[in-house]
C-alpha positions in Angstrom: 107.2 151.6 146.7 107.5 155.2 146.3 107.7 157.0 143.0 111.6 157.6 142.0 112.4 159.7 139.0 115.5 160.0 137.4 116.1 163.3 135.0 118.5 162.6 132.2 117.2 165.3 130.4 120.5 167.7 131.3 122.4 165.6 128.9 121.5 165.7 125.2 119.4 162.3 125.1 116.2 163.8 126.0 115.6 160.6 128.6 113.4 159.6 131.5 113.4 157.0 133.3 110.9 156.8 136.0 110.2 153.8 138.7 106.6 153.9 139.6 104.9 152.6 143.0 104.0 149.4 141.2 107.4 148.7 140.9 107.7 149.3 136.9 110.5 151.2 135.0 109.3 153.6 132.8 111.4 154.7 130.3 110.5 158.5 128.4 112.2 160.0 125.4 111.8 163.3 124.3 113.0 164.2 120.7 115.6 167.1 120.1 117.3 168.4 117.3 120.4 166.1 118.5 120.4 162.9 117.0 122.5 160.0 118.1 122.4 156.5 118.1 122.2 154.1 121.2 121.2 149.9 121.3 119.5 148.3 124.0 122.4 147.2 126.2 123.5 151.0 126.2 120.3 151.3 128.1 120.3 148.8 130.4 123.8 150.4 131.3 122.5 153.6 132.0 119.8 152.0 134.2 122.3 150.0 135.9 124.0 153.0 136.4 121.0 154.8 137.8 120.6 151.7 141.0 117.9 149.8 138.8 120.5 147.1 138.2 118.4 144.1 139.9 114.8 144.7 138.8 113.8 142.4 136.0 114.6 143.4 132.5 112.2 143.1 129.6 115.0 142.5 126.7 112.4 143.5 123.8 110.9 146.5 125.2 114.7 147.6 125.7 115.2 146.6 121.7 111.9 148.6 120.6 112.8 151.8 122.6 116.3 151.7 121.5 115.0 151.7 117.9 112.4 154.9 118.8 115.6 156.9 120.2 117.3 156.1 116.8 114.7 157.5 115.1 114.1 160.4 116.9 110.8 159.6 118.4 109.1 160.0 121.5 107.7 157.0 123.3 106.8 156.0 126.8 107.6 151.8 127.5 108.2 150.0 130.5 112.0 148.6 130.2 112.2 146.9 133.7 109.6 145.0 137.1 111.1 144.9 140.5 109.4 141.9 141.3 109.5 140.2 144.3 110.2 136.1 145.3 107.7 134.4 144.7 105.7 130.6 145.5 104.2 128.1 144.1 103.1 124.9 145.4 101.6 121.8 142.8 100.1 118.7 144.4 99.8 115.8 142.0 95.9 114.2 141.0 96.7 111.2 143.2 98.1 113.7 145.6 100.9 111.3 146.7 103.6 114.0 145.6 104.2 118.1 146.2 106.0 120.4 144.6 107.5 123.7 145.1 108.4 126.2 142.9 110.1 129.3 143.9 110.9 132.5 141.8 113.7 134.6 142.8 113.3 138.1 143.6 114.4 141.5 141.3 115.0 143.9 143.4 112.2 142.8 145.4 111.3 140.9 148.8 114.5 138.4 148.3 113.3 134.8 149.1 111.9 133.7 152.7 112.2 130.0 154.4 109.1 131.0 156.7 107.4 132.4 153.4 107.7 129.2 151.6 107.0 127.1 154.7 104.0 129.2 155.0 103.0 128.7 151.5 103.5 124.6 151.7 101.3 125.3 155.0 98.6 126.8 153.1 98.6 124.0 150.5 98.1 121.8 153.9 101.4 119.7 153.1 102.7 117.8 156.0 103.4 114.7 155.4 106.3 113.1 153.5 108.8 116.4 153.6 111.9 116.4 152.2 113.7 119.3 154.2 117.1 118.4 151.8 114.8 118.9 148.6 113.1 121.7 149.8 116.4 123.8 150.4 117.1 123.0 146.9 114.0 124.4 145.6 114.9 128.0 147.5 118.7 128.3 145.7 117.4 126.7 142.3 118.3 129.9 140.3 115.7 128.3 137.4 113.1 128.3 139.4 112.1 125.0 138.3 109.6 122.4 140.7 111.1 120.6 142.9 109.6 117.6 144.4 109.1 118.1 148.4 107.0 116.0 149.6 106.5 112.5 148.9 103.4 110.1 150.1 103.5 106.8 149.9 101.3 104.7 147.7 98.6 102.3 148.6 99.7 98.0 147.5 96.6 96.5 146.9 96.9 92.6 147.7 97.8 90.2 145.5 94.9 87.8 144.4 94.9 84.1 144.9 97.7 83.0 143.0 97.7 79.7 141.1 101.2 77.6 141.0 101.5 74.7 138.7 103.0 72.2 140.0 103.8 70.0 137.1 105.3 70.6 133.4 102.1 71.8 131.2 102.0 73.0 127.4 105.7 72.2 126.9 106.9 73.2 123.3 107.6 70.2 121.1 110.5 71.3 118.1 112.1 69.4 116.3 115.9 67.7 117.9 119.3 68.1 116.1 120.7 64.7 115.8 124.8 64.0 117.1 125.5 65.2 113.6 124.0 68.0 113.6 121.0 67.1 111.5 117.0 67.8 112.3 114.9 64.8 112.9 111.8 66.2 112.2 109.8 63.3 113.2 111.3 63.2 116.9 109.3 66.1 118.8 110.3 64.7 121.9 107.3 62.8 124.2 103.9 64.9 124.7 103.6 65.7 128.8 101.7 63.2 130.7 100.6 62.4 134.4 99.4 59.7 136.6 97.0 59.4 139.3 98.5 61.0 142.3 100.5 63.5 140.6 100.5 66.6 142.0 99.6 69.2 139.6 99.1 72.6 141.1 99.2 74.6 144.4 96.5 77.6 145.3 97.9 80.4 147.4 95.9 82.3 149.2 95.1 86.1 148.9 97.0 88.6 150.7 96.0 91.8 152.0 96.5 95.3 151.3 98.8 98.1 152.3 97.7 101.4 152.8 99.5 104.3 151.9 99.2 108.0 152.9 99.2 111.1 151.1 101.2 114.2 151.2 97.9 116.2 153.4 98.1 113.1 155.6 95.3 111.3 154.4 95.2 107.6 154.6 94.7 105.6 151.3 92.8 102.8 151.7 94.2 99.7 149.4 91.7 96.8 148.7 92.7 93.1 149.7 93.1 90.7 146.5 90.8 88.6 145.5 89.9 85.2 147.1 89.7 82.6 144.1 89.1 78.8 144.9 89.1 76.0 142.6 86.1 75.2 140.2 83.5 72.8 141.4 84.2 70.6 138.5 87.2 69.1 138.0 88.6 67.6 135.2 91.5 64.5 136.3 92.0 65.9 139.1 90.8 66.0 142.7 92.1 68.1 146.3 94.4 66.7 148.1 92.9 65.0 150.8 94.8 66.3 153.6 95.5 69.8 151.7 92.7 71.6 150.1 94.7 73.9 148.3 96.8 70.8 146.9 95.5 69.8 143.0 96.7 65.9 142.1 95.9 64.3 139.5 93.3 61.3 139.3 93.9 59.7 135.8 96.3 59.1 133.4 96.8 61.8 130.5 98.3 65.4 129.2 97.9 68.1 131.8 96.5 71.1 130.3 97.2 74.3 132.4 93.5 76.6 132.8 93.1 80.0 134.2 92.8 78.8 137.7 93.0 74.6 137.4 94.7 71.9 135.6 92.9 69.1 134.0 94.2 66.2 132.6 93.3 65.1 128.9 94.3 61.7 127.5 95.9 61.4 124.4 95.2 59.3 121.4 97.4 58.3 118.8 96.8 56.7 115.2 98.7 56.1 112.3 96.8 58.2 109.7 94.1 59.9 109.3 92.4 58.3 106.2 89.5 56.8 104.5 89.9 53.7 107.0 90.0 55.8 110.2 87.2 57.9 109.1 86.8 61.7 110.4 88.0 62.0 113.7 86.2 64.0 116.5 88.0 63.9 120.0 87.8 65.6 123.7 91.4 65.4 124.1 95.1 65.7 122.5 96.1 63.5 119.1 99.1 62.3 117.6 99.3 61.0 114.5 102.1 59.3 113.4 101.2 59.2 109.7 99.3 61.5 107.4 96.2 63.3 107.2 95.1 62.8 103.5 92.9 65.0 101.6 89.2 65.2 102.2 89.9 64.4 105.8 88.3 66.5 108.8 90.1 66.1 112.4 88.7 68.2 115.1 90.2 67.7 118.7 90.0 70.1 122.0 93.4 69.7 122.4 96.8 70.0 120.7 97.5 67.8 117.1 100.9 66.3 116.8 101.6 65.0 112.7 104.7 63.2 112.0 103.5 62.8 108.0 101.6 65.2 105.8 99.0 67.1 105.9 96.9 67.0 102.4 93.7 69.4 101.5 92.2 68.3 104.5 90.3 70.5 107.7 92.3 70.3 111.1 90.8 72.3 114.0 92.8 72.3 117.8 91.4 73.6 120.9 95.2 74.0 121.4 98.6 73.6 119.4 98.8 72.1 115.5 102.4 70.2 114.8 103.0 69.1 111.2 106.5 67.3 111.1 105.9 66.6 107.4 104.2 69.7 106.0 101.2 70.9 104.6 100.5 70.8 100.6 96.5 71.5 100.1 95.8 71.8 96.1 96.0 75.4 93.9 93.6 77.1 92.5 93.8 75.8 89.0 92.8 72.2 91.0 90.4 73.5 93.0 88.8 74.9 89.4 88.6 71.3 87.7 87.6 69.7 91.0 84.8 70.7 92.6 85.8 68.5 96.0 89.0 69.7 95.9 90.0 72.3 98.5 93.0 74.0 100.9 94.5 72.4 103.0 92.7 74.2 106.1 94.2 74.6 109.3 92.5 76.2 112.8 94.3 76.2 116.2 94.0 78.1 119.3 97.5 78.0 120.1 100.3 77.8 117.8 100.6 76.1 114.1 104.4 74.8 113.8 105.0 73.4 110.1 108.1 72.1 108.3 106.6 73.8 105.0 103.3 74.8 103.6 101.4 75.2 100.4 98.0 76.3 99.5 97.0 76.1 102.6 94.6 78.4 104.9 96.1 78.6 108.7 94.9 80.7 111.4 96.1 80.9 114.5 95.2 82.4 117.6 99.0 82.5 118.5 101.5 82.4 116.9 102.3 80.5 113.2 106.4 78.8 112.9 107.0 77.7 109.7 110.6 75.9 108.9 110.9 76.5 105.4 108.3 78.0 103.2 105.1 79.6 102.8 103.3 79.2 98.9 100.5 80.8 98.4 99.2 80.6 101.5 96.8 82.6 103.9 98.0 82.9 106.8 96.7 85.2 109.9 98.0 85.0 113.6 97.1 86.8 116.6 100.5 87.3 117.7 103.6 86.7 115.3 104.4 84.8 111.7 107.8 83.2 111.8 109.3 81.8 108.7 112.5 80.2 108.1 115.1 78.8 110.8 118.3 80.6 111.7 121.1 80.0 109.4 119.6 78.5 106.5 119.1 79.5 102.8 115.0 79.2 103.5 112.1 80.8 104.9 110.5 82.2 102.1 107.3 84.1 101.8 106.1 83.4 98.0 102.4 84.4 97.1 99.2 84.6 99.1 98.1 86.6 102.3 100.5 86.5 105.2 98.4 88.6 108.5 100.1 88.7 112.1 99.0 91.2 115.1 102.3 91.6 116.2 105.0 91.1 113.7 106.2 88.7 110.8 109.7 87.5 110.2 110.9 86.1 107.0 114.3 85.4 104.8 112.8 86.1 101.6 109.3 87.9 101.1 108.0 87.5 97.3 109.3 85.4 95.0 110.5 86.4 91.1 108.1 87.0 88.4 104.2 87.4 88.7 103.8 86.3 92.1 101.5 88.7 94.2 102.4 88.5 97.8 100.5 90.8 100.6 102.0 90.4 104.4 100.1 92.7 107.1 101.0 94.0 110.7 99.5 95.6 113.5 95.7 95.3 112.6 94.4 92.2 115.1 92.4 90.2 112.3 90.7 87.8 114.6 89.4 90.9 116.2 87.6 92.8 113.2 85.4 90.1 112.5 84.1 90.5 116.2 83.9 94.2 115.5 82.0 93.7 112.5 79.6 91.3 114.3 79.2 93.9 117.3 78.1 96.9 114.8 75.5 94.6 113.4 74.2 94.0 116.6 74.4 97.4 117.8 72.4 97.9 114.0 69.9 95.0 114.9 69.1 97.0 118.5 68.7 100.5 117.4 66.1 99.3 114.9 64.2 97.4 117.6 64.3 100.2 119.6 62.7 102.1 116.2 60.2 100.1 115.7 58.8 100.2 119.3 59.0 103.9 119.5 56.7 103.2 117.0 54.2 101.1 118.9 54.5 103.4 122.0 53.6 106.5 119.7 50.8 104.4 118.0 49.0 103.8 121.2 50.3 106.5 123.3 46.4 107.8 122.8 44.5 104.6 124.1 43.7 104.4 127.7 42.9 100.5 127.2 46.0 99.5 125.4 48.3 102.0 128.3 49.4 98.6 129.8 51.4 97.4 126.8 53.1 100.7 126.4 54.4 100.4 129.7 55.7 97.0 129.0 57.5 98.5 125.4 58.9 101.5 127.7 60.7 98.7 129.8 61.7 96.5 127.1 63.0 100.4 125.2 64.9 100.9 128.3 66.4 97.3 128.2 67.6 98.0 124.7 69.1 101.2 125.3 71.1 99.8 128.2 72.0 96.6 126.3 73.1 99.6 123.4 75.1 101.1 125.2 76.8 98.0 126.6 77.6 97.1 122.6 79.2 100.6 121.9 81.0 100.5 125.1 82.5 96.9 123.9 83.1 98.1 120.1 85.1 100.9 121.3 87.4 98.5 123.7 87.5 95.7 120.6 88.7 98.9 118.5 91.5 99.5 120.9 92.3 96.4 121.3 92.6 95.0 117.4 94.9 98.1 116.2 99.0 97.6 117.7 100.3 99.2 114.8 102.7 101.9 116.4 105.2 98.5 117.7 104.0 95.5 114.8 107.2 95.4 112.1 108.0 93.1 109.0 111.5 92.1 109.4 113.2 90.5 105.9 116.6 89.0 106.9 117.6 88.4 103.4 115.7 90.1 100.4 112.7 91.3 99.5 110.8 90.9 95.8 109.1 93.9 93.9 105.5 93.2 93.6 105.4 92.4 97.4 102.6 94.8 99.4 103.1 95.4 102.9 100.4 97.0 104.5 101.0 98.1 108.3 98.0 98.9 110.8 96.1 101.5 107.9 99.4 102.4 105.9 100.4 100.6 102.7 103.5 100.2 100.1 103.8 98.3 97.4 108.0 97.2 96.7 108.5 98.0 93.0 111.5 96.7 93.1 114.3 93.9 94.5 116.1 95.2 97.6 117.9 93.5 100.2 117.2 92.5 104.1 115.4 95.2 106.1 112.9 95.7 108.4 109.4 97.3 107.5 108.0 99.9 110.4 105.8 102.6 111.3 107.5 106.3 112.2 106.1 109.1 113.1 102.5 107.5 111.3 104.9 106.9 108.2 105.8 103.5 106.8 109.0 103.0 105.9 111.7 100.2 105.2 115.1 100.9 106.8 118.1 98.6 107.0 118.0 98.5 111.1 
């Protein structure tokens, strides 16, 4: 563009404006002995007025030479760019979507179809065009992306899929009688099969789709996974006629696995007591009395009670039930008797429980407790539930109360001296395995110290030159097996803190001298409030009515 000066020096301003090949608008000022005053919108009018009306203004620039003018002061600023239409194209990182961003023009080249089709042509996007979408993106005044192009994404197929076939794990609550009162001894019958039952169905894998990205590329999607059955076979067998038919081959409680069902009988006895003895079993048990103190019951599968549970040890490979309760002995009676203990309670599933006192429970689930916690401790992988809808119950009262995920409660304390500590969000389960990876990772570094060592020790003797390559291998071993450890540490890390979602949710009150610690943040309730809910905001925690 050719240099285009404007003289506005015959009037009394002393200005200059001056458009130079680059496209800019210079603005001059000259200082005289008239003085007046002028503001920046005054000068855009007098470039409007002077045919720079649709170059692009610079709003500040006009402020600061405004002031200058004011002042009486000569300066030199560019006010104004003719700039012309410009294009952009962005391809996303998995290249399955283009967009185009166009910038109107100022007084410049105004905005081309066949420019911006040349610039998509350039970016080599031809597949997947939205000619609708990318007229939008030429009158979008904002000149803000607009999505053009559009690939479509690769489906990988579905592995082999697994259908049960027959009712597994099922629940067992407690029933509401006619009159609207809980039997808490009928937990309705425990799931059970016969030979011939059919038990599961094994799909087979499908394959992938491809897709295609925006350059016309075709994306290759793997084919899912082709799984079978295990060799082994617990209870069950393949259908004779229909390999990918499970049945069952004995009588007993189906337990749903990863990619099988097997079929566990189930034992029943009326107590667990001095007479029975300690009972060790491959399989499910119901007990239709109690389990008194001193007692240890360890099964692989789920424990039904329908009495008590004293101070005694129960372990489950999958659910614990205790229709009566569980009351282990305090601390004052653990003092005076040396064989006295907790009640002590393990599962890999869930722990359901009428009530419970003085009583250690973990559970790699969930815990449901009807009507009371005292001074317990208590840790779940997933969720603590105390108390059942609509009742005056479901206190919280002393002891440790940990869940992963969340705990729910009525009350949470109890009046006078009673310390109770609930925590969310930190996976306990998960940082004992964390503390058991560091020591190995520990354990390793110092082997690998104390052959560096060896290797340095006889780095220097041509007869011993065969055992330091032997320590260089076993070194190398290490170090891989090292970085193996860190590499787990860091996904266990990830994995044990869900802090930002966990919450402690109090539907009816909560005591002072109550802490509630979520993921690494603490409080400590100083005093009696009401219902409320206990989260994490913006890192913070806080205890809000909703």
């Amino acid at each position: 563009m050719s240099e285009h000066e404007e003289n506005m020096n015959e009037s009394p301003f002393g200005l200059t404006m001056t458009e130079t090949e680059a496209g800019e608008l210079r603005l001059m000022f000259e200082p005289d002995d008239f003085r007046f005053k002028i503001d920046a919108t005054a000068l855009r009018h007098m470039a409007i007025e002077k045919g720079y009306g649709e170059l692009d203004f610079d709003d500040s620039a006009l402020a600061v030479a405004a002031q200058h003018v004011c002042k009486n002061e000569a300066f030199v600023s560019t006010i104004a760019q003719r700039r012309h239409a410009e294009y952009r194209v962005y391809v996303s990182a998995d290249r399955l979507v283009a967009q185009l961003q166009v910038t109107p023009s100022y007084g410049g080249t105004p905005i081309s179809v066949d420019a911006a089709r040349n610039e998509l042509a350039k970016a080599r996007v031809v597949f997947g065009f939205d000619e609708a979408a990318f007229q939008s993106a030429l009158t979008n005044k904002l000149g803000e992306p607009v999505t053009v192009a559009k690939g479509v994404a690769p489906i990988p197929g579905r592995d082999t899929r697994f259908e049960p076939l027959v009712e597994v794990n099922r629940e067992r609550v407690p029933r509401a009688n006619e009159d609207g009162r809980v039997n808490w001894r009928d937990l309705g019958d425990i799931p059970m099969v016969s030979p011939g039952d059919v038990l599961m169905r094994r799909h087979p894998p499908e394959q992938g789709k491809s897709g295609r990205d925006v350059f016309d590329n075709i994306l290759q999607a793997p084919d899912g996974k082709n799984l079978d059955y295990p060799y082994r076979l617990e209870g069950a067998e393949r259908d004779a006629n229909d390999p990918d038919l499970l049945r069952a081959t004995s009588t007993g409680q189906p337990v749903l696995l990863r990619d099988s069902v097997k079929v566990e009988p189930v034992i029943k006895t009326p107590g667990v007591n001095v007479s029975t003895g300690n009972i060790t079993f491959v399989g499910s048990l119901v007990i239709n009395g109690d389990v008194q103190s001193g007692m240890h019951v360890k099964v692989d599968g789920d424990v039904t009670v329908h009495g008590t549970v004293e101070a005694a040890i129960i372990e489950a490979g999958g659910s614990i039930t205790v229709n009566g309760g569980i009351v282990g002995q305090n601390a004052q009676q653990r003092e005076s008797n040396a064989n006295s203990e907790q009640a002590k309670l393990h599962a890999k599933a869930n722990v359901r429980a009428k009530y419970a006192e003085n009583a250690l429970i973990i559970a790699e689930q969930s815990v449901y407790i009807d009507e009371a916690v005292i001074e317990c401790d208590i840790t779940a992988l997933n969720r603590v539930e105390i108390g059942v809808r609509g009742r005056r119950k479901g206190y919280i009262m002393g002891g440790r109360v940990r869940a992963t995920l969340g705990i729910k409660a009525e009350y949470l304390g109890g009046a006078g001296s009673r310390q109770t500590r609930v925590q969310v969000g930190v996976n306990p389960l998960l940082q004992q395995r964390i503390d058991e990876k560091k020591a190995q990772i520990a354990a390793l570094a110092k082997e690998e110290a104390d052959l560096n060592k060896l290797i340095r020790f006889l780095a220097d003797k041509p007869d011993k030159q065969d055992v330091v390559v032997k320590a260089k291998n076993t070194m190398r071993r290490l170090l891989d097996r090292r970085r193996e450890c860190f590499a787990e540490e860091r996904a266990l890390v990830a994995d044990a803190n869900l802090s930002e979602s966990a919450k402690v949710e109090v539907s009816a009150g909560v005591y002072s001298g109550t802490t509630v610690n979520i993921g690494k943040q603490s409080t400590f309730v100083t005093e009696d409030s009401g219902f409320g809910v206990f989260r994490l905001e913006e890192n913070q925690l806080i205890f809000s009515k909703t």
